[in-house]
Rosetta silent file (secondary structure, phi, psi, omega in degrees, C-alpha in Angstrom):
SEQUENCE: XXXXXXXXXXXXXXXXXXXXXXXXXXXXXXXXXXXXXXXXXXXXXXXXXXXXXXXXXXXXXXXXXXXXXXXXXXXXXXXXXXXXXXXXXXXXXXXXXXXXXXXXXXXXXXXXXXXXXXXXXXXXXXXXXXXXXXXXXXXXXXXXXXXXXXXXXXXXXXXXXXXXXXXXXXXXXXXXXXXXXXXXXXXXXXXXXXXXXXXXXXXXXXXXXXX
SCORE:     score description
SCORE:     0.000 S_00000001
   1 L     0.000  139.288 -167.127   -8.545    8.255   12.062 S_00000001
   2 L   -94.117  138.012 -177.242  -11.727    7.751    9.393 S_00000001
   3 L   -63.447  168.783 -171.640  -11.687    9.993    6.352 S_00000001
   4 L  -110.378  152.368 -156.132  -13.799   13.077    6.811 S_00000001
   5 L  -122.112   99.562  171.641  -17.029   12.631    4.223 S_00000001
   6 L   168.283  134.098 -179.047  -17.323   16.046    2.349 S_00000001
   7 E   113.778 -135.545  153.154  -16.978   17.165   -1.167 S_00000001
   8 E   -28.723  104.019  167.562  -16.399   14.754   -3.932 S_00000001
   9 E  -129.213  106.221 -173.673  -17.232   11.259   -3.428 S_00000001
  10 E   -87.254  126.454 -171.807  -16.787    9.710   -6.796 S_00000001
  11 L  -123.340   90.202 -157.949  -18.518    6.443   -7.395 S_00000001
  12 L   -23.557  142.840  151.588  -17.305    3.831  -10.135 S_00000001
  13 L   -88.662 -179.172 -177.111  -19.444    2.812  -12.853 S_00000001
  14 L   -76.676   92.241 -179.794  -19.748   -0.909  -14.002 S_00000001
  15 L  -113.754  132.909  124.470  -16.491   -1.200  -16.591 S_00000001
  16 L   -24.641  -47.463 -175.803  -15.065   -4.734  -17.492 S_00000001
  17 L   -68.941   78.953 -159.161  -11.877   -3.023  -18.207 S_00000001
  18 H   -45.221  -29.333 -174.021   -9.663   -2.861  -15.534 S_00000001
  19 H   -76.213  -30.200 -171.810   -7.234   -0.895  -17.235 S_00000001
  20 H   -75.299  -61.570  161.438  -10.084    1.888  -18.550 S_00000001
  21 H    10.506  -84.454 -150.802  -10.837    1.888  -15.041 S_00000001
  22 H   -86.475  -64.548 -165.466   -8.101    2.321  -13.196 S_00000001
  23 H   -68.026  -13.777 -170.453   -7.543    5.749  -15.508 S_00000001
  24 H   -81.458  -89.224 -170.026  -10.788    7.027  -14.897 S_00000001
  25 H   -26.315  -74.416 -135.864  -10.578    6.445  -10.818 S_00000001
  26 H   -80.425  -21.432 -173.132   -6.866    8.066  -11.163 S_00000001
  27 H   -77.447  -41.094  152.992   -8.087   10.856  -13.381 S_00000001
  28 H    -7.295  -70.394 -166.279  -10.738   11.475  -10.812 S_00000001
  29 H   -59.833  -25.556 -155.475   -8.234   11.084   -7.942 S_00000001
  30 H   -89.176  -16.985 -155.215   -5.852   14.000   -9.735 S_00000001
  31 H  -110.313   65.037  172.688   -9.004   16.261   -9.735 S_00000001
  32 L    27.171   33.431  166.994   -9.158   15.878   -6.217 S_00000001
  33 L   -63.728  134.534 -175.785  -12.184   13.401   -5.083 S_00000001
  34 L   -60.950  -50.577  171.615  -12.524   13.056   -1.576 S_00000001
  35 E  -134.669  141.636  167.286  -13.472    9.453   -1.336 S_00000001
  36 E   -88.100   91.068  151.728  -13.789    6.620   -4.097 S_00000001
  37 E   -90.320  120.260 -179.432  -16.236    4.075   -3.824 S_00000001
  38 E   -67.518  132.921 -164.334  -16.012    0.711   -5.840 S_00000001
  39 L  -153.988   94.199 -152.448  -18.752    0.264   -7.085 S_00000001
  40 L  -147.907   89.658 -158.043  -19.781   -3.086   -9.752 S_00000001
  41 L   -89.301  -19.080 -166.550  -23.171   -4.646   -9.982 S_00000001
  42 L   -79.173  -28.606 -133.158  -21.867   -6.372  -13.320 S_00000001
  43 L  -103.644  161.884  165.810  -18.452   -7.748  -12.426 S_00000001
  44 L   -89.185  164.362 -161.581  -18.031  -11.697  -10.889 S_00000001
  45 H   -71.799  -28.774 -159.768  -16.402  -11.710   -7.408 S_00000001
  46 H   -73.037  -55.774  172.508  -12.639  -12.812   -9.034 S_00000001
  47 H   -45.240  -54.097  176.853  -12.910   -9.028  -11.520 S_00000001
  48 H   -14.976  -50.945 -170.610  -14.434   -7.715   -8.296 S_00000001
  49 H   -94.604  -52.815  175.406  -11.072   -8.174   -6.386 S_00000001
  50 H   -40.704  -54.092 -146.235   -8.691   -7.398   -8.969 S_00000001
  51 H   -93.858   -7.231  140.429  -10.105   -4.690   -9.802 S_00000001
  52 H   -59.008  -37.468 -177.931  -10.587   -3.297   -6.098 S_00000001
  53 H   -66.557  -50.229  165.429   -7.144   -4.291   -5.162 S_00000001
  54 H   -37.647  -67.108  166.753   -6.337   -1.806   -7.975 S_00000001
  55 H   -69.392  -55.037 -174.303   -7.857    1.349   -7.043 S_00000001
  56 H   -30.979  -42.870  152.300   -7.049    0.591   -3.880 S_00000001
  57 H   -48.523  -67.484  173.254   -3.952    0.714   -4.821 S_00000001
  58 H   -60.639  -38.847  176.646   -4.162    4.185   -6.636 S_00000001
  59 H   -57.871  -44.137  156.639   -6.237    5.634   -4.016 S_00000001
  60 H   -36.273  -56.102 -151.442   -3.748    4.919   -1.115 S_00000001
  61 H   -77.970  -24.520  154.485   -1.025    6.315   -3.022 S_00000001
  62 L  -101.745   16.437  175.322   -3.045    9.603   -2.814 S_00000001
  63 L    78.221    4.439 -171.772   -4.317    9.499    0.498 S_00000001
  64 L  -118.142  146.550  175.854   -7.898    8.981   -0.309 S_00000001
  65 L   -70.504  154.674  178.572  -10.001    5.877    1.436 S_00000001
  66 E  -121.177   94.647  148.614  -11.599    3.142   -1.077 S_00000001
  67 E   -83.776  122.937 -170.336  -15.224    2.059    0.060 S_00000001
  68 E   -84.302  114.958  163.238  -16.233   -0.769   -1.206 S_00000001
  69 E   -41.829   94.972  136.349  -20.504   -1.119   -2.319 S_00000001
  70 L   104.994  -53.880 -155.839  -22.407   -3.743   -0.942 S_00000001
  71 L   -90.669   71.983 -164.254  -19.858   -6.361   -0.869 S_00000001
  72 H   -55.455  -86.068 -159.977  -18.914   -7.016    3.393 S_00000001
  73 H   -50.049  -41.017  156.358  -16.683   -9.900    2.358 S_00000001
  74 H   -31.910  -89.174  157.673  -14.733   -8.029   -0.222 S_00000001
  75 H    12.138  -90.036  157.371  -14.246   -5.641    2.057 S_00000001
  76 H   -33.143  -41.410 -156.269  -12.946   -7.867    4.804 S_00000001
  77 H   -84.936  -60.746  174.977  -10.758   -9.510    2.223 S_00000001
  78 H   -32.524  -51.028 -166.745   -9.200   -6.329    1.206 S_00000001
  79 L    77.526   28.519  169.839   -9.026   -4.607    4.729 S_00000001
  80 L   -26.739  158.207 -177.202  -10.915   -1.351    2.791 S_00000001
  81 L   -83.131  -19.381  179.656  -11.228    1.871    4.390 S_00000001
  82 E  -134.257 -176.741  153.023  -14.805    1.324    4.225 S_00000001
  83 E   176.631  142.715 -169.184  -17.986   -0.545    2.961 S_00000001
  84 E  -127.459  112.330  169.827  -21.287    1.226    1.955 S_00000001
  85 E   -83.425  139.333  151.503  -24.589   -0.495    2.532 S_00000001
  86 L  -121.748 -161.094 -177.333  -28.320    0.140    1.119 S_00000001
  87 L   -52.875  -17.054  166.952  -31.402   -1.714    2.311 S_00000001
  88 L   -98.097    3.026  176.688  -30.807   -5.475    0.467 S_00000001
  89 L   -90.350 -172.107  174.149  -27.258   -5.671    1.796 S_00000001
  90 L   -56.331  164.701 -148.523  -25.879   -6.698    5.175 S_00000001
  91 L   -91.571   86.793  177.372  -27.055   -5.951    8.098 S_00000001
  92 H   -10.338 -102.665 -158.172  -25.427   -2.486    9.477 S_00000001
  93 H   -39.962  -31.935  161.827  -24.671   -3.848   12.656 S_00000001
  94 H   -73.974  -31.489 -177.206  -23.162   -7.023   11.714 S_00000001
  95 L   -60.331  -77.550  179.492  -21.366   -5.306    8.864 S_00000001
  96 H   -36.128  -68.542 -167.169  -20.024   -2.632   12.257 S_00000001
  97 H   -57.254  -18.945  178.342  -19.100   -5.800   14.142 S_00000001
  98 H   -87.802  -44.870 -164.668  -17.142   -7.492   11.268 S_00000001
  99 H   -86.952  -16.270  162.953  -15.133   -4.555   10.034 S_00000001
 100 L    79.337  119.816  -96.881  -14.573   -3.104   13.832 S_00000001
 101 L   -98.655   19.289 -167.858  -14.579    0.878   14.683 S_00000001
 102 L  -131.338   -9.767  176.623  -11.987    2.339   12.847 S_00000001
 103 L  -107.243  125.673  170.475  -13.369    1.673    9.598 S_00000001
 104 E    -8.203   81.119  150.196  -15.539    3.882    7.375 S_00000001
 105 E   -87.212  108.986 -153.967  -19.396    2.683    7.234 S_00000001
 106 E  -108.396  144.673  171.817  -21.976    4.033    5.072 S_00000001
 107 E  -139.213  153.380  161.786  -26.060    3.506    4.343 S_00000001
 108 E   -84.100  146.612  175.498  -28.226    4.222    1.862 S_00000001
 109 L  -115.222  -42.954 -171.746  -31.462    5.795    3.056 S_00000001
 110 L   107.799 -137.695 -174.538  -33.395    6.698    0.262 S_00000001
 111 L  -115.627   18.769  159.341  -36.095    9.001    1.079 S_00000001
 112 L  -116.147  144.091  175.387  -35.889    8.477    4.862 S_00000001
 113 H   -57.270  -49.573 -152.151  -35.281    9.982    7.783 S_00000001
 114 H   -78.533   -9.983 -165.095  -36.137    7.423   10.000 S_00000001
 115 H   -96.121  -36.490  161.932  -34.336    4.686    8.368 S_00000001
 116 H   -11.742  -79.499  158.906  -31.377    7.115    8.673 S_00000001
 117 H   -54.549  -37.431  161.074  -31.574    7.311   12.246 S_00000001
 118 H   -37.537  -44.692  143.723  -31.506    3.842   12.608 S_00000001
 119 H   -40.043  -54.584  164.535  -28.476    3.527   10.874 S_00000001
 120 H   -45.739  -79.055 -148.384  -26.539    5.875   12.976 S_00000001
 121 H   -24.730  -58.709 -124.694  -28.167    3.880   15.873 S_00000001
 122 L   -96.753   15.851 -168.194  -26.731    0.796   13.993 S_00000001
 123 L    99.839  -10.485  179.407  -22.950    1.898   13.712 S_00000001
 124 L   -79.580  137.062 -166.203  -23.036    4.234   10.293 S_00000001
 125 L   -85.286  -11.871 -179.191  -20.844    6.729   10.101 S_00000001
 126 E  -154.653  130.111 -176.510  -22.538    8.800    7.299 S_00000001
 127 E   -97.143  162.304 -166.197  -25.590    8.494    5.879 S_00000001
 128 E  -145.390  118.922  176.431  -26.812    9.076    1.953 S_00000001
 129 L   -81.951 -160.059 -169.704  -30.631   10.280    0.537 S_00000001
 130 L    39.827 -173.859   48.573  -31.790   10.233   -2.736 S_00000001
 131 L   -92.383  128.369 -170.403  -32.126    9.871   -5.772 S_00000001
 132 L  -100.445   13.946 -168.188  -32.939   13.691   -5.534 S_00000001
 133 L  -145.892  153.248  150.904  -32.614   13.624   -9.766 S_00000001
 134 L   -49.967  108.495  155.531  -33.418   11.458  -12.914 S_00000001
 135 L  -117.464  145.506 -148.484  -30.659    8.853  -12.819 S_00000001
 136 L   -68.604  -55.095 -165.598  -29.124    7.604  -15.875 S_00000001
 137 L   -42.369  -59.708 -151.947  -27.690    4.309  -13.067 S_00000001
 138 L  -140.802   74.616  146.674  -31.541    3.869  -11.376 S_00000001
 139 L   -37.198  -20.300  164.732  -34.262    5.410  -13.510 S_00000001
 140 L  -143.531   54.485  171.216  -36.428    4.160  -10.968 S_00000001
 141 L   -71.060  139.174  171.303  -34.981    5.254   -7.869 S_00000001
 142 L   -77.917  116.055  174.840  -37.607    6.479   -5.694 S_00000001
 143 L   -56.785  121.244  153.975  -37.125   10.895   -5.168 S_00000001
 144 L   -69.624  158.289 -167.244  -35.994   12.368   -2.322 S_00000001
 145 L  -113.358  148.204  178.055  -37.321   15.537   -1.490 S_00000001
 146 H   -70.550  -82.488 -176.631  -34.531   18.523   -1.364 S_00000001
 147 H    -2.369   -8.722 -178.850  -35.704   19.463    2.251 S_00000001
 148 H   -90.092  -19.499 -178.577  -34.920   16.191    3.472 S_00000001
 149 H   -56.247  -70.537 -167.746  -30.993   17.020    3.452 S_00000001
 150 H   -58.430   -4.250  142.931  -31.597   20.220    6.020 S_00000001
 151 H   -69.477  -44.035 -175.539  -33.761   17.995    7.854 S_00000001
 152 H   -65.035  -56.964  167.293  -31.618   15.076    8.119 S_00000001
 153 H   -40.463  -50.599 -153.844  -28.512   18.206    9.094 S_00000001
 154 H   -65.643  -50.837 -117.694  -31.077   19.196   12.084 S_00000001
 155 H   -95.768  -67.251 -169.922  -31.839   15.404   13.051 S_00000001
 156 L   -66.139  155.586  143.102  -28.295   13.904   12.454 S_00000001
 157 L  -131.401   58.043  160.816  -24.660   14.946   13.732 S_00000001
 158 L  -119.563  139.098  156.192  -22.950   12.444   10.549 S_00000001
 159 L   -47.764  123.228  171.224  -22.095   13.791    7.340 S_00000001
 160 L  -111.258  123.596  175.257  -24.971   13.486    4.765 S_00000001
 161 E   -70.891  136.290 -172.194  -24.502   12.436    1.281 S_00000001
 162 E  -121.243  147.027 -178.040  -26.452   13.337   -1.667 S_00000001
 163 L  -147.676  156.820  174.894  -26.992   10.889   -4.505 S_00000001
 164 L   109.857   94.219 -175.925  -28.845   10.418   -7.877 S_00000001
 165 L    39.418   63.889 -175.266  -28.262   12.227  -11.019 S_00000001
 166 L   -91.993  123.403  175.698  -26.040   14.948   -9.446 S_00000001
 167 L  -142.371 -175.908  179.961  -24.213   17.080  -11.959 S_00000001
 168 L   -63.761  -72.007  158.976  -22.229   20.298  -11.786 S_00000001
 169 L    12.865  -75.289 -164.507  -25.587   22.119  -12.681 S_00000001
 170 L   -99.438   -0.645  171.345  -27.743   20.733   -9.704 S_00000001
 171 H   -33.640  -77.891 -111.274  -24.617   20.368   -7.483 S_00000001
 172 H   -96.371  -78.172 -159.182  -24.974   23.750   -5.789 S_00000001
 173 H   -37.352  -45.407 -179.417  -29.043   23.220   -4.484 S_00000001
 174 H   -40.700  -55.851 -154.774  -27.792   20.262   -2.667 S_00000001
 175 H   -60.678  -63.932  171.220  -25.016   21.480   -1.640 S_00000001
 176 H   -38.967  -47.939  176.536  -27.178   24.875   -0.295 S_00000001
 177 L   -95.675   82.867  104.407  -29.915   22.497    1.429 S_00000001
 178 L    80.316   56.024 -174.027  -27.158   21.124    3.274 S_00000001
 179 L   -91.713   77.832  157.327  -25.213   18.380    1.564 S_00000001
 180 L   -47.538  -19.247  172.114  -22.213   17.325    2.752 S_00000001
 181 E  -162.791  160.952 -177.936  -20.677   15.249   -0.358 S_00000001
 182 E  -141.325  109.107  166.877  -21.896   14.561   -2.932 S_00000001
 183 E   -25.626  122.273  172.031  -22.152   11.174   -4.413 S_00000001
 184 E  -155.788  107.040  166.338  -21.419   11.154   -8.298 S_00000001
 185 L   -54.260 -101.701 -175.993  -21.425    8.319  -11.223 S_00000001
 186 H   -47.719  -46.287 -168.369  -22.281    9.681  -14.563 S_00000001
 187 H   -83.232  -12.170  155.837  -22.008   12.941  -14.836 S_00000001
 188 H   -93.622  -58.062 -170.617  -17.928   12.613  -13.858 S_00000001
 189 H   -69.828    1.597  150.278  -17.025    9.210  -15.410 S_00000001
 190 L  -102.559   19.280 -168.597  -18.660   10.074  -18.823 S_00000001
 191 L   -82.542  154.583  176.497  -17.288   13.866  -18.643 S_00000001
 192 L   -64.242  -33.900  155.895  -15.179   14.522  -21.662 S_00000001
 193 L  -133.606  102.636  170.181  -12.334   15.665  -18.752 S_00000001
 194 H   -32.716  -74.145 -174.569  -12.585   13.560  -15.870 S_00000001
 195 H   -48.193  -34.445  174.119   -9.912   15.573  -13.950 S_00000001
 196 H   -83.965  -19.887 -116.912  -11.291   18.706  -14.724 S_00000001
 197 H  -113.994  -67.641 -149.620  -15.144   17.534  -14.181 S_00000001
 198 H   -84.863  -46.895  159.497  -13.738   16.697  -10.386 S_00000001
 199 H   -25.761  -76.316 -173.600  -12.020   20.330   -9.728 S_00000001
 200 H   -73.166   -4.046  134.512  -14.886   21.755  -10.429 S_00000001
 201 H   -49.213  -40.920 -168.218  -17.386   19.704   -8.021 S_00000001
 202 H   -95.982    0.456  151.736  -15.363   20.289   -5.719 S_00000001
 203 L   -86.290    7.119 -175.060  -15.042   23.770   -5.841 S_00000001
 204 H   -62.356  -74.111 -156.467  -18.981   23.888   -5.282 S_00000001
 205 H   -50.277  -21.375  160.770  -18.111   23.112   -2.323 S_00000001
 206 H   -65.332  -55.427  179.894  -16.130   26.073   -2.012 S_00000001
 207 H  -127.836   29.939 -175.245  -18.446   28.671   -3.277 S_00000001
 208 L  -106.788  108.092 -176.617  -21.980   27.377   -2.642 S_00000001
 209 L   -57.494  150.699  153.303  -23.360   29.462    0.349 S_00000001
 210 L   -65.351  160.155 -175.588  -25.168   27.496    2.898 S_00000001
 211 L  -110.054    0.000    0.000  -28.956   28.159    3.903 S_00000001
């Protein structure tokens, strides 16, 4: 059965360390994030695998799926619960045809709807906007508008992901325009308490009415 995509979804930054890593993801993991994605623009494919096989490793051990960024064969190599595409990666549907129906698949959209639909169309099981914020990652990520989540809710019946300089602060509008998870780098892997950082996204999710 494929994890259900709401709440948390904590998303690595680029660390070298494997070890600083691995405590981050796990502090993360204790504060109850829903899903983990690996996530490494920096790393060479052999740190790539170690250091997936790792969380994977913690993340199992706590029940939560490991989606892997970008990286199909990684993926594949692994047997990951996932793999999360944007627009220069593989090809949804070939991506759907390699990894076979039981496994998590994710797209980036950006600031569209239509490339959304197209994604479901193509096999994705959840789709992701933004950046709806200044991000620290991709200062010059093109803005999503908030209105496109409660469109994309009308349009869609997949969980939709919000991404792009997301903090506890701006959590809640998202959340409100109709956000199922929420997507998060910076503002939890540089909080001063990881564990605590991740409690408290995810109680947004708790006490953020819906519109």
């Amino acid at each position: 059965m494929k994890a259900a995509v709401r709440g948390l979804y904590a998303v690595t930054p680029d660390i070298a360390d494997t070890a600083e890593l691995e405590a981050k993801v796990e502090a993360a993991l204790v504060g109850g994030a829903a899903l983990v994605q690996y996530r490494n623009k920096t790393a060479g494919t052999e740190l790539r695998l170690v250091q997936a096989r790792k969380l994977q490793a913690l993340c199992h051990a706590r029940g939560v799926p490991l989606v892997i960024n970008d990286y199909l064969e990684l993926a594949t190599a692994l047997d990951a619960d996932g793999l999360h595409l944007g627009k220069e990666d593989a090809l949804l549907s070939q991506a759907r045809a390699r990894l076979g129906p039981e496994k998590l698949l994710g797209a980036s959209c950006y600031d569209c709807l239509d490339s959304a639909v197209a994604a479901v169309g193509a096999g994705a099981d959840y789709v992701a906007f933004g950046s709806f914020f200044v991000s620290a990652v991709k200062p010059g990520a093109v803005r999503a508008p908030l209105a496109l989540l409660g469109d994309a809710k009308r349009k869609l019946r997949v969980p939709i992901v919000a991404i792009g300089g997301i903090t506890l602060d701006n959590a809640p509008q998202l959340i409100a325009a109709g956000a199922d998870a929420v997507a998060v780098i910076s503002a939890l892997f540089s909080a001063p308490d990881i564990r605590v950082t991740a409690e408290r996204f995810n109680e947004l999710f708790e006490t953020t009415p819906r519109t």
